[in-house]
Backbone as a printed PyTorch tensor [residue, N CA C, xyz], in Angstrom:
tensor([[[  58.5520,  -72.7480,  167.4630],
         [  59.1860,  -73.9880,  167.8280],
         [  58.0920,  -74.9320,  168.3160]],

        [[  58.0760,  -76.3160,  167.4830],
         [  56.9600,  -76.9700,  168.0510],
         [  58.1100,  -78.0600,  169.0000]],

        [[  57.3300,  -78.4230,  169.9620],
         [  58.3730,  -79.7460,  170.8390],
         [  57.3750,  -80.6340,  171.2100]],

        [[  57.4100,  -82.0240,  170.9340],
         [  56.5240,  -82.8810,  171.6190],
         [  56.8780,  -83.3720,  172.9850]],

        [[  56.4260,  -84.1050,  174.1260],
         [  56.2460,  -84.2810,  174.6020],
         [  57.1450,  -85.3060,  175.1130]],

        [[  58.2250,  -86.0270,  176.3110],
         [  58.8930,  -86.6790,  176.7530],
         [  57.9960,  -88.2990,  176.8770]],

        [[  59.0160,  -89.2930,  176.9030],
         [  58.2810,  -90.5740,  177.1470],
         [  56.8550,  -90.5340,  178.1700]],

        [[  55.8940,  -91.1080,  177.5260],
         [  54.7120,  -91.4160,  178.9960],
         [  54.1510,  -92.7910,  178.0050]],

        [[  53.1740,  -93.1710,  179.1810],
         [  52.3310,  -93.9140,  178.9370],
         [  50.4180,  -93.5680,  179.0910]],

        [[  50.1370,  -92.8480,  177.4800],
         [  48.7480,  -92.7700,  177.4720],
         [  48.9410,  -91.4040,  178.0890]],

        [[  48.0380,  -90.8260,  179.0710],
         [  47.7160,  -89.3240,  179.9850],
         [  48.1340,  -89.8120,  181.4240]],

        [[  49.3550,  -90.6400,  181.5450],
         [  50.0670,  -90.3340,  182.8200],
         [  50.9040,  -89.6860,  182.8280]],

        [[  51.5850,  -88.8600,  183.6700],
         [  52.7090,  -88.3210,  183.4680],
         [  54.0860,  -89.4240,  182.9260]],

        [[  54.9390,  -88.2620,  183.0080],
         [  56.4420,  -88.7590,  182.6190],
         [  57.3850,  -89.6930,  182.8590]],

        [[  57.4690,  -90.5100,  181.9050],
         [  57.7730,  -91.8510,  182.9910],
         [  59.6290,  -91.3240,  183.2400]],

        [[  60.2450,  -92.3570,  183.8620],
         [  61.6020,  -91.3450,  184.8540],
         [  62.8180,  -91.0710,  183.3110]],

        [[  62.7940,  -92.2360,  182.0260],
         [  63.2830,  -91.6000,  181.2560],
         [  62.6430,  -90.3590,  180.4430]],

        [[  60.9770,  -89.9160,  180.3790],
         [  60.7050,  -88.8980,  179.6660],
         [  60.8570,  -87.8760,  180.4040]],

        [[  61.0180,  -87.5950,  181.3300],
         [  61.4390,  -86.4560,  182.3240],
         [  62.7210,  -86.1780,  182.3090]],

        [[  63.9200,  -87.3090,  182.4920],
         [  65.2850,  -86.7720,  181.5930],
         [  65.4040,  -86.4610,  180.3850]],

        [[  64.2500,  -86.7000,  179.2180],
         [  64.5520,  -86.2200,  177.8940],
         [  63.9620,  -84.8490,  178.2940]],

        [[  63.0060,  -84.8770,  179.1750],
         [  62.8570,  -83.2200,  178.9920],
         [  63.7070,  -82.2650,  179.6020]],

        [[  64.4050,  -82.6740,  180.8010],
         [  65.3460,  -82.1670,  180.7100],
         [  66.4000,  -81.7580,  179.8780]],

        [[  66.8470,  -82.5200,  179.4900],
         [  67.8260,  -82.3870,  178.4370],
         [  67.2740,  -81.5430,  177.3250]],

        [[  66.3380,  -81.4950,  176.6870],
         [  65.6810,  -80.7010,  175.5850],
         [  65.7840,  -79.4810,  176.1120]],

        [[  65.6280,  -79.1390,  177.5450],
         [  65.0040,  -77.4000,  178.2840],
         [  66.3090,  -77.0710,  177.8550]],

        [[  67.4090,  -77.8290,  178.7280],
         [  68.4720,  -77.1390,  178.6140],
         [  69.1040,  -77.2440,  177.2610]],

        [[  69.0680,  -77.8960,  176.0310],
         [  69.2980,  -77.4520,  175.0170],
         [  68.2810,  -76.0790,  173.8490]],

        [[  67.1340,  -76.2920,  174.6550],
         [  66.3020,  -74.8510,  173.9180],
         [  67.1990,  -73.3860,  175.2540]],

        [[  67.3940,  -73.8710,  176.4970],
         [  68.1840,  -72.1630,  177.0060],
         [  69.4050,  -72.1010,  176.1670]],

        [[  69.9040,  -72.9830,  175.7080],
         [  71.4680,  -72.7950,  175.1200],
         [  71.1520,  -72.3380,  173.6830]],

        [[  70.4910,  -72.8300,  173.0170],
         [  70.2420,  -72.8450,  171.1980],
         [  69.4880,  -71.3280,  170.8250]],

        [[  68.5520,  -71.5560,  171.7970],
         [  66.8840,  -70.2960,  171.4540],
         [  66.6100,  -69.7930,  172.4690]],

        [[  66.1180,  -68.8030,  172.4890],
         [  65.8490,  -67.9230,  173.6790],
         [  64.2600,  -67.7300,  173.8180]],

        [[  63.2850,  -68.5190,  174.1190],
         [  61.9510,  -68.7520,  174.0040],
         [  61.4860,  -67.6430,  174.8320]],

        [[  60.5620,  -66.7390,  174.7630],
         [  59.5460,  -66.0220,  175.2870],
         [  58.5380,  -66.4490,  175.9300]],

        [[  57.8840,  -67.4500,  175.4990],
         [  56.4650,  -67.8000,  175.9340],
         [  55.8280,  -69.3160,  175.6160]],

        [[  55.9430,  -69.9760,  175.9210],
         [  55.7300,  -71.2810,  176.3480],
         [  53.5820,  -71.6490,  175.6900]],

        [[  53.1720,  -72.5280,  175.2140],
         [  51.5890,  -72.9970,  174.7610],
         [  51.7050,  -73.9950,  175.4300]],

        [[  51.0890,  -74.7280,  176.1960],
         [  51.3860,  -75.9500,  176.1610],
         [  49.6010,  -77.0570,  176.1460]],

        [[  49.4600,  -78.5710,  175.8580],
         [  48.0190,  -78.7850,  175.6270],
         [  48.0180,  -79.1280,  177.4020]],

        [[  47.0680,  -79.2000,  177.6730],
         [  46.6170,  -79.3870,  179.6150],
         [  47.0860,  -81.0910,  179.8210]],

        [[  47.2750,  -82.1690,  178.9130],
         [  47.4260,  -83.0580,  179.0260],
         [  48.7480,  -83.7710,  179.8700]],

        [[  48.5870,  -84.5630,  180.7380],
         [  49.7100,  -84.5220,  181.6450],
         [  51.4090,  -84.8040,  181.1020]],

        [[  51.2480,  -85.1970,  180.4480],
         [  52.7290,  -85.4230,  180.0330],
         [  53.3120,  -84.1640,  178.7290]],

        [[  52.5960,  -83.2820,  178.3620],
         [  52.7250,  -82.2770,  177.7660],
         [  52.9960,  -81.2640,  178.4540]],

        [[  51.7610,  -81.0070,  179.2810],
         [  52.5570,  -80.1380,  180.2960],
         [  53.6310,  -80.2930,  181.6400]],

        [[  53.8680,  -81.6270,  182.0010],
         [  55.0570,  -81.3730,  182.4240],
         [  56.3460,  -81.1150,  181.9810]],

        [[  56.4760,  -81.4090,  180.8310],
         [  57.2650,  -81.2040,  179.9780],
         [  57.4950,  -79.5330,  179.6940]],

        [[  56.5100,  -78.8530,  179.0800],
         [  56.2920,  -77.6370,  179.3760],
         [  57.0090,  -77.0520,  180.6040]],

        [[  56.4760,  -77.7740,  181.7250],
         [  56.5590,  -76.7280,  183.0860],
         [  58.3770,  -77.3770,  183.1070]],

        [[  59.0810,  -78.3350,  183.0670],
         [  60.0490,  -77.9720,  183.0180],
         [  60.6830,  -77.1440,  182.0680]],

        [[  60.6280,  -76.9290,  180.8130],
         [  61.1480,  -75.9540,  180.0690],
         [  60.5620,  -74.7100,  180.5100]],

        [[  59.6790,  -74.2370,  181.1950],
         [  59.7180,  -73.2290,  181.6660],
         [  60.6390,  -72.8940,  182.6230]],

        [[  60.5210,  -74.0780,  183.6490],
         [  61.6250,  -73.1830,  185.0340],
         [  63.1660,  -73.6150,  184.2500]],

        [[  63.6200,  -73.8710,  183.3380],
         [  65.0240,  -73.6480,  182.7710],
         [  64.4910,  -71.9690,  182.1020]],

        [[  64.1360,  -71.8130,  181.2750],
         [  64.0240,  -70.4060,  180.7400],
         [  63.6330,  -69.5880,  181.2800]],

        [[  62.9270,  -69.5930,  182.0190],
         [  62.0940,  -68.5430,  183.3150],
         [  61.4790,  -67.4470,  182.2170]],

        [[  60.3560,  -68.1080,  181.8450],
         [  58.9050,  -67.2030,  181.1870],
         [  57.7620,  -67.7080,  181.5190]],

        [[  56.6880,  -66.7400,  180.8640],
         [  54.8860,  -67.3990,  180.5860],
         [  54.6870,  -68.3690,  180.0660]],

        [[  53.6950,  -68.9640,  180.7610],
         [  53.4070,  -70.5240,  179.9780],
         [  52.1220,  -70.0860,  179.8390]],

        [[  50.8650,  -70.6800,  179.2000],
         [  49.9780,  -71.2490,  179.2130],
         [  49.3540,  -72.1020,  178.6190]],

        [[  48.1550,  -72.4490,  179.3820],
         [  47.4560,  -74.1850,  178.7210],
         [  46.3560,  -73.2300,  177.7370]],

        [[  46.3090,  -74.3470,  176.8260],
         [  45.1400,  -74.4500,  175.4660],
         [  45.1200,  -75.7700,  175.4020]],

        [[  43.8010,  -75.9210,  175.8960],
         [  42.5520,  -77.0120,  175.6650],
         [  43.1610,  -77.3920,  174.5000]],

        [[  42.7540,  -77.1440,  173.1320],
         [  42.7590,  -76.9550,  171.9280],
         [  44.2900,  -77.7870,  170.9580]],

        [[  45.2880,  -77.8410,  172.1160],
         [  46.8280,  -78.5740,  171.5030],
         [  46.9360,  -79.7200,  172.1810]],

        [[  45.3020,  -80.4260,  172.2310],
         [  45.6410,  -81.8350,  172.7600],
         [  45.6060,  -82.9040,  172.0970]],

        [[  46.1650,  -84.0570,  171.6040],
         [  46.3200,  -84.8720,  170.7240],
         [  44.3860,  -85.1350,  170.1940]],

        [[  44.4320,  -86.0220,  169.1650],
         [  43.9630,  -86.4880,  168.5030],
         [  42.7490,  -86.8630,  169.5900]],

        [[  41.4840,  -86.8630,  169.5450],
         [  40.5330,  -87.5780,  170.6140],
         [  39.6630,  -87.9930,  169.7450]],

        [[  40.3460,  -89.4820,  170.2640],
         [  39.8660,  -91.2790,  169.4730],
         [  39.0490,  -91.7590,  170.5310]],

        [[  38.2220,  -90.7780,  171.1950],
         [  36.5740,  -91.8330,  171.4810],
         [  36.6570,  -92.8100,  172.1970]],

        [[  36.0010,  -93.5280,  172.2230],
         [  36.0460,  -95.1920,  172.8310],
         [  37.2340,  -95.8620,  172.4840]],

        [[  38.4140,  -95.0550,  171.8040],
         [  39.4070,  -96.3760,  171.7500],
         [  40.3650,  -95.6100,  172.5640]],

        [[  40.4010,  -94.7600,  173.5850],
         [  41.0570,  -94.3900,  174.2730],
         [  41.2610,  -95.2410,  175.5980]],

        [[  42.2370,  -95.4620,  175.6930],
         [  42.7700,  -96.7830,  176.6190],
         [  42.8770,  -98.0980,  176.3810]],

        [[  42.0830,  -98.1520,  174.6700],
         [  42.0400,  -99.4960,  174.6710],
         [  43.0740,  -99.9480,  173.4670]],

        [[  43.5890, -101.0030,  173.3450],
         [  45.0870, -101.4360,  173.3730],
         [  44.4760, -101.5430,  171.6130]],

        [[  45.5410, -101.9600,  170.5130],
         [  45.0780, -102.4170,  169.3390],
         [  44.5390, -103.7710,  169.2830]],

        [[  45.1610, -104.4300,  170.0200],
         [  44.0680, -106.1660,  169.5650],
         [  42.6860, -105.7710,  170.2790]],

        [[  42.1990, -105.2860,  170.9650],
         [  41.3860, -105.1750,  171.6500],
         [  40.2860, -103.8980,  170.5340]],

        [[  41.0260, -103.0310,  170.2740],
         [  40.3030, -102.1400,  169.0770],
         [  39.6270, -103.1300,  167.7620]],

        [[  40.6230, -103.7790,  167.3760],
         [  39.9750, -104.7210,  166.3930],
         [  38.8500, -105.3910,  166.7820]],

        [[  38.7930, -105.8350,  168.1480],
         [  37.6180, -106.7230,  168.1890],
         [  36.8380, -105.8540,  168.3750]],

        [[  36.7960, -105.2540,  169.3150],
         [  35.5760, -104.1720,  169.7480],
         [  35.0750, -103.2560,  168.8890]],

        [[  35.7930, -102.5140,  167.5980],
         [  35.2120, -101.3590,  167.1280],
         [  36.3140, -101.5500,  165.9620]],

        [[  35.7300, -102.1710,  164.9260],
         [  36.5690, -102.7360,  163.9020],
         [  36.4020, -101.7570,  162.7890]],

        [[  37.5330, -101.6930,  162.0760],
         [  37.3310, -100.2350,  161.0910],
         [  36.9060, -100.6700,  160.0240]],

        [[  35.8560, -100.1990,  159.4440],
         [  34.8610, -100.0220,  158.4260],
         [  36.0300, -100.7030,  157.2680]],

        [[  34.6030, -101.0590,  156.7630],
         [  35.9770, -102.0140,  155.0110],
         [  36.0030, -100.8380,  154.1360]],

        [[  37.6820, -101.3270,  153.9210],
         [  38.4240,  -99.6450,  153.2820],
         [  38.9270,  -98.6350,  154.0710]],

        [[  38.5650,  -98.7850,  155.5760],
         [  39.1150,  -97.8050,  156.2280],
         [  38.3600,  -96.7300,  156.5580]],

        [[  38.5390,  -95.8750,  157.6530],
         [  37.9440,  -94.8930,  157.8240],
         [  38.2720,  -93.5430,  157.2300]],

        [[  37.1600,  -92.9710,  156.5500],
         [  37.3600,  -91.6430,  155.6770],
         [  37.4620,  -90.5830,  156.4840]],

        [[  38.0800,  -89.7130,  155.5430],
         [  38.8410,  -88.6600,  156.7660],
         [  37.5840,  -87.9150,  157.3710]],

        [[  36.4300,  -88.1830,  156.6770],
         [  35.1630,  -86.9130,  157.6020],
         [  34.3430,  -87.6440,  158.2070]],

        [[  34.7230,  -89.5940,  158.9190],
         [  33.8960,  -90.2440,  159.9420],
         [  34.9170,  -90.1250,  160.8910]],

        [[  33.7990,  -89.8750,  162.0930],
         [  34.6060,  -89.6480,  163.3840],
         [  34.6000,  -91.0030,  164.0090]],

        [[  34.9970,  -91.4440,  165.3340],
         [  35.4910,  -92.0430,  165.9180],
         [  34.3600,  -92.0560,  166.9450]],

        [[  33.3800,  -92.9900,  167.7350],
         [  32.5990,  -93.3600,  168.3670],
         [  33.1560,  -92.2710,  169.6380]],

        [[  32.1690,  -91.2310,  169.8670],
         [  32.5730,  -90.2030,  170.8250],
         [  34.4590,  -89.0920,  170.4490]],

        [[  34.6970,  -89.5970,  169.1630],
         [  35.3630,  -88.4920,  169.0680],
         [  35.7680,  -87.9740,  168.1910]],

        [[  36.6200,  -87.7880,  167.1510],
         [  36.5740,  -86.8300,  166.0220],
         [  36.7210,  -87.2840,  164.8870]],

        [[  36.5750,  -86.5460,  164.3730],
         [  37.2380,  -87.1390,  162.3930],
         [  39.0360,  -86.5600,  162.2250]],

        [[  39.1210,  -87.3990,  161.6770],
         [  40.7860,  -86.6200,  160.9250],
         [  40.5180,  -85.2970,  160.4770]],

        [[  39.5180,  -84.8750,  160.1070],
         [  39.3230,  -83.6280,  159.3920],
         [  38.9540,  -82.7610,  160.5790]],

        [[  37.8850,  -83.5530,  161.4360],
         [  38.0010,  -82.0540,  162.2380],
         [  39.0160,  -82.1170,  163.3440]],

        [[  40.5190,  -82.6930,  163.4090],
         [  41.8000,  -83.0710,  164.1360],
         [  42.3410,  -81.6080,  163.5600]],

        [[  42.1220,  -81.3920,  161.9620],
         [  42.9060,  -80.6890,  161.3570],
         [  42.4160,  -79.5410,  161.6670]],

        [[  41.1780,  -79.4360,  161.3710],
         [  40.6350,  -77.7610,  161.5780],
         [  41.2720,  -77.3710,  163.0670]],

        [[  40.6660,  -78.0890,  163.5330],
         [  41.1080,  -78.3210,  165.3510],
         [  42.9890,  -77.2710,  164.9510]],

        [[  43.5900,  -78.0100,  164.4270],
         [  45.0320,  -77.7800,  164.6380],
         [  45.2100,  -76.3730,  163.1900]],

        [[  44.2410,  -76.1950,  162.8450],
         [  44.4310,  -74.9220,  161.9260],
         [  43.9240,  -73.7120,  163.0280]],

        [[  42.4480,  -74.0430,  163.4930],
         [  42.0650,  -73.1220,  164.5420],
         [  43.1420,  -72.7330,  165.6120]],

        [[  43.7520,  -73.4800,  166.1490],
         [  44.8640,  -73.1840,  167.1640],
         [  45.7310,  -72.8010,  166.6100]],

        [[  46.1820,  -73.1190,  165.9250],
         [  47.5430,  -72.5000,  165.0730],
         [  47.6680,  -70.9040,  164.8750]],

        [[  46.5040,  -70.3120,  164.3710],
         [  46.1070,  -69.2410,  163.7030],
         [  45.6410,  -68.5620,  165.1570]],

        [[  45.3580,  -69.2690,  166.2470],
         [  44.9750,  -68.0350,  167.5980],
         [  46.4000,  -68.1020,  168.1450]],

        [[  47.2730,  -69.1050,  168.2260],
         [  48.4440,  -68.7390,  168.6260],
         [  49.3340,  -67.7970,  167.9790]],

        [[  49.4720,  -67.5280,  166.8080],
         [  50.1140,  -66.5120,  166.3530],
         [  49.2730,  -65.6010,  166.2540]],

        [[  48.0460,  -65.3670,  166.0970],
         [  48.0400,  -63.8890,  166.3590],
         [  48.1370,  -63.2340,  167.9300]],

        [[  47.6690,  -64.7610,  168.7620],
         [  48.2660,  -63.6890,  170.2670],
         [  49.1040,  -63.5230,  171.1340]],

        [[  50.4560,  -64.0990,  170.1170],
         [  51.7540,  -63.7770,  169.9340],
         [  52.2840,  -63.0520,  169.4040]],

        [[  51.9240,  -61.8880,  168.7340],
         [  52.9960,  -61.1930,  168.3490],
         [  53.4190,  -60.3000,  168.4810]],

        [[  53.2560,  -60.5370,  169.4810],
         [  54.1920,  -59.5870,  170.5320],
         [  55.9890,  -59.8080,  171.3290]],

        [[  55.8570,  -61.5140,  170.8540],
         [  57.1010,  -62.6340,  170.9070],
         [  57.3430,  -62.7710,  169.8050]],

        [[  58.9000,  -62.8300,  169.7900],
         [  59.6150,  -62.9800,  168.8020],
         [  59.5680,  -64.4390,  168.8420]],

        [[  59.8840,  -65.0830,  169.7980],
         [  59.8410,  -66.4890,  169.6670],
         [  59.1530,  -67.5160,  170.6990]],

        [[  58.4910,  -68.6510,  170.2770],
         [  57.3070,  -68.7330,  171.1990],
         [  57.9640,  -70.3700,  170.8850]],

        [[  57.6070,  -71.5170,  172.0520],
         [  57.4980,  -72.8250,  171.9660],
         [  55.7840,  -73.0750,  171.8860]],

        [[  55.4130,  -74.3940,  171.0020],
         [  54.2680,  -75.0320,  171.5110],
         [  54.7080,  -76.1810,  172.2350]],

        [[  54.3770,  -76.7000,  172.9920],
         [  54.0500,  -78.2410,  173.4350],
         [  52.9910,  -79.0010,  173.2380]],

        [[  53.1900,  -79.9750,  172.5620],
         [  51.8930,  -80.9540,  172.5660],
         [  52.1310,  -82.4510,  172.1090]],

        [[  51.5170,  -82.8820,  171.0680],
         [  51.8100,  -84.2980,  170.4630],
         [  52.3550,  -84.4050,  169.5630]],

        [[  52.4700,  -85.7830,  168.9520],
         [  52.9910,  -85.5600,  167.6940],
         [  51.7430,  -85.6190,  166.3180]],

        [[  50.5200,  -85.8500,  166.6760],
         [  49.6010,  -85.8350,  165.8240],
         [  48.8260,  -84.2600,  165.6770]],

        [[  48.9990,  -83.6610,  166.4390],
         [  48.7560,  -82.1230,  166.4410],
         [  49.9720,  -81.5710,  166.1570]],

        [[  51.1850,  -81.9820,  166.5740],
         [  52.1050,  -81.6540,  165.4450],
         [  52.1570,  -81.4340,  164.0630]],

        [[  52.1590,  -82.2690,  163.4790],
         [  52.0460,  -83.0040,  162.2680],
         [  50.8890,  -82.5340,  161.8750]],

        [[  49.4250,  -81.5520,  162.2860],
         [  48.5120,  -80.7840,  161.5570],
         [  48.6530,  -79.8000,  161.6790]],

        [[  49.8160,  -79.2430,  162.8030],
         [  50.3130,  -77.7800,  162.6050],
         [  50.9510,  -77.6030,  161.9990]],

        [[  52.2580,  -78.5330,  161.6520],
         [  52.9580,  -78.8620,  160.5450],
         [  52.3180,  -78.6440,  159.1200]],

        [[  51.4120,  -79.2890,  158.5500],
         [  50.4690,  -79.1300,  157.5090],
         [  49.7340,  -77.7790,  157.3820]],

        [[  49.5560,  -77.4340,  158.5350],
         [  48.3370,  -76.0420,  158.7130],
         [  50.0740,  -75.1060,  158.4130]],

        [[  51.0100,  -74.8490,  158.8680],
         [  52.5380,  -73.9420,  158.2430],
         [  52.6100,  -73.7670,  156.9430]],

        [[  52.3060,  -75.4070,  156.6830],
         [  52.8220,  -75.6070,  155.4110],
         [  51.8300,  -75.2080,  153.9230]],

        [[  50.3880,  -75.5140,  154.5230],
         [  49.2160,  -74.9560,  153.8830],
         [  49.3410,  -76.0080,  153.3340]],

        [[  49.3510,  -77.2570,  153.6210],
         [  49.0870,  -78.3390,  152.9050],
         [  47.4830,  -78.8700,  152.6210]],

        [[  46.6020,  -79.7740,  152.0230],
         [  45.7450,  -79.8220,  151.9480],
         [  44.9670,  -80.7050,  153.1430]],

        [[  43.8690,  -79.9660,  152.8290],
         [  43.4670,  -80.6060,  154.2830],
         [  43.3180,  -82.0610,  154.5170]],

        [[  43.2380,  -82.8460,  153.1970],
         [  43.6380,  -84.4930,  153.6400],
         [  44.7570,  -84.8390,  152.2190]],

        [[  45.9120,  -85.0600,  152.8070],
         [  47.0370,  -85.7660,  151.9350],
         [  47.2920,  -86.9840,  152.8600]],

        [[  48.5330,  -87.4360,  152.1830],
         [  49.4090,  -88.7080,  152.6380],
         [  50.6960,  -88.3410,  153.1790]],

        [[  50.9190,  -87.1780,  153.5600],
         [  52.0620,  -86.3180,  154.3330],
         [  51.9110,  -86.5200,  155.7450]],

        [[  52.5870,  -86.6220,  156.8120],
         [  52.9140,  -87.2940,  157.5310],
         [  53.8810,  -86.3540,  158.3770]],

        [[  54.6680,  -85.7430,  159.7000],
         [  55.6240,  -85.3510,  160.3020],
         [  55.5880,  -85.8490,  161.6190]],

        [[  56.5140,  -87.4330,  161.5490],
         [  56.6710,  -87.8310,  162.6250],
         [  57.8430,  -87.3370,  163.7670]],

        [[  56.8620,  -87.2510,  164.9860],
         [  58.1980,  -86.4340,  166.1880],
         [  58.2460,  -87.7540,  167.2130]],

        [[  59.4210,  -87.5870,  167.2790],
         [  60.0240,  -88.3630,  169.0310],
         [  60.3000,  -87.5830,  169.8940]],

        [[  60.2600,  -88.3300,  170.9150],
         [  59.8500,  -88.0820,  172.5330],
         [  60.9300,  -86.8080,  172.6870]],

        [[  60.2960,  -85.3890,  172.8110],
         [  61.3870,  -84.2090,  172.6640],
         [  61.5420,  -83.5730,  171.7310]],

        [[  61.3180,  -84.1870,  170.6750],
         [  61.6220,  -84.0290,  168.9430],
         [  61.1490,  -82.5890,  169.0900]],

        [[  62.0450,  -81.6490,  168.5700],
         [  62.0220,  -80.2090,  168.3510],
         [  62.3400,  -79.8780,  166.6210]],

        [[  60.7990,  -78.9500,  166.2670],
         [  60.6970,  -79.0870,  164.9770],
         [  60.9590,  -77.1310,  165.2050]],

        [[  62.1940,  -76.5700,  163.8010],
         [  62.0940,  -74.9900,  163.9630],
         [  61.6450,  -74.4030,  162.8530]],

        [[  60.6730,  -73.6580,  163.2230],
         [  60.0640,  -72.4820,  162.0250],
         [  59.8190,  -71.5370,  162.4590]],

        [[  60.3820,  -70.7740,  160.9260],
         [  60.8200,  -69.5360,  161.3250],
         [  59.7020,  -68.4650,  159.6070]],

        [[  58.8830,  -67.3820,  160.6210],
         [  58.3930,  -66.9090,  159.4470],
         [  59.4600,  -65.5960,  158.8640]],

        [[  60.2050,  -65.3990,  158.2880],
         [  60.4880,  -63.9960,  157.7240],
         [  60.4340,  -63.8250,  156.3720]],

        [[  59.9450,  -62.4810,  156.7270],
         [  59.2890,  -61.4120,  155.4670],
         [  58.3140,  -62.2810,  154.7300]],

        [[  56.8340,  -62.7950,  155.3290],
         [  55.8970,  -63.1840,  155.3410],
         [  56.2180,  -64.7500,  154.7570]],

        [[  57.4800,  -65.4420,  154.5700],
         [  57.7320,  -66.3860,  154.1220],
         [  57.8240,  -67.2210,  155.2600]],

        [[  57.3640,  -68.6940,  155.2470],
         [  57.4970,  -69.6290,  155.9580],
         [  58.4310,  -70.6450,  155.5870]],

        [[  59.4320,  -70.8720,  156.7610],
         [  60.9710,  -71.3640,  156.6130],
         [  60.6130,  -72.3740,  157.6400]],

        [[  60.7920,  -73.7170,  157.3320],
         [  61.6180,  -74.9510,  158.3160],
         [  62.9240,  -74.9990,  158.1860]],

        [[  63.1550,  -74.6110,  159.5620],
         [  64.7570,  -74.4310,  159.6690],
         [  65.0310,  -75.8710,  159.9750]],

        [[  64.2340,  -76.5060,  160.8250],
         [  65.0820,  -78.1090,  161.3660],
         [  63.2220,  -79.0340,  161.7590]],

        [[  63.2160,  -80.0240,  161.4490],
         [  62.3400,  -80.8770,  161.8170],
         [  62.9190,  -81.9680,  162.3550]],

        [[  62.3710,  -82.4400,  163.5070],
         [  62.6370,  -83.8170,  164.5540],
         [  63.8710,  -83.7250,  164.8810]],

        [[  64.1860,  -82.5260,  165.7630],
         [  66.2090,  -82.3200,  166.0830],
         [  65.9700,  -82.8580,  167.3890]],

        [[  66.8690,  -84.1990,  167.2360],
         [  66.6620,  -84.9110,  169.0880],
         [  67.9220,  -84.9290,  169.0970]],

        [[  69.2630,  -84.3930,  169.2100],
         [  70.8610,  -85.0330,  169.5460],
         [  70.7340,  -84.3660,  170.7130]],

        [[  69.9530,  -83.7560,  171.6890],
         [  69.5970,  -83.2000,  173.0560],
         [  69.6090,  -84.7730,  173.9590]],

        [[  69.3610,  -85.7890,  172.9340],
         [  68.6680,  -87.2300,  173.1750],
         [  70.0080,  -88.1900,  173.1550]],

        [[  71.2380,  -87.5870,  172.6750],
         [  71.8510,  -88.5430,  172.2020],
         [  72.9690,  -89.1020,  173.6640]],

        [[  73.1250,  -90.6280,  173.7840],
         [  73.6220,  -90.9960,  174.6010],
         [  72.4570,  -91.5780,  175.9860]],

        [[  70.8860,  -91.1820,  175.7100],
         [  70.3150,  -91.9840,  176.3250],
         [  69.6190,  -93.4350,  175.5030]]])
């Protein structure tokens, strides 16, 4: 089960509606799924999110460095009009194997989210069923890394604030049972 992360702004915590979506999500993963063991990335609004779905389910959590969004360098904090002027993207765009002034390439976002992917299940399996927490851009390369998609397409798996994506491996087959299930959401 991947779950992103409740409303914030940037690496502050939860602002007072993303903390009721996470509520609402915990208590729809104790009712739906019976989670074992909790990943979550160290980033503040990921893991609070996390730490409430933990004390609804009452299991192990832990942090991995490794399930933290995308790290965009010098444009971290800085707004889009302000990106344009300051650090304007190359004509044509940036290719998926130039990184970002102090931080990564799209490509190594992906390895990044293949490497984690592949240590979380193997030191899980000992759980039948495990949550990650993180973003939706490490989503969306774990998503790809499930799916064995290539390492640069035009595929895309956008999550909202909570958005609970389910996969399920049996008999070595990989099954999406549900992608971006928010009605945990519905009525706020």
């Amino acid at each position: 089960m991947l779950i992103r992360h409740g409303q914030s702004e940037a690496d502050f915590p939860l602002t007072n509606l993303g903390e009721v979506q996470a509520r609402r999500m915990a208590q729809y993963v104790k009712e739906h799924h019976s989670v074992e063991f909790i990943w979550t990335s160290p980033l503040k609004r990921a893991y609070k999110t996390a730490e409430i779905l933990q004390k609804h389910i009452n299991c192990k959590m832990e942090i991995e460095r490794d399930l933290m969004e995308f790290n965009n360098g010098v444009l971290a904090g800085v707004s889009k009009e302000e990106a344009k002027i300051l650090y304007p993207l190359p004509e044509g765009g940036r290719r998926p194997h130039e990184r970002i002034q102090n931080g990564e390439s799209e490509i190594e976002f992906r390895l990044r989210a293949e490497h984690i992917f592949s240590k979380i299940m193997s030191q899980s399996q000992s759980y039948n069923r495990i949550a990650i927490v993180s973003h939706g851009g490490m989503i969306s390369n774990i998503l790809k890394s499930y799916l064995q998609l290539p390492m640069v397409s035009d595929y895309g798996f956008p999550t909202d604030d909570t958005g609970i994506h389910l996969l399920r491996i049996d008999n070595k087959r990989r099954l999406l049972m549900y992608l971006n299930k928010t009605e945990h959401l519905v009525g706020l």
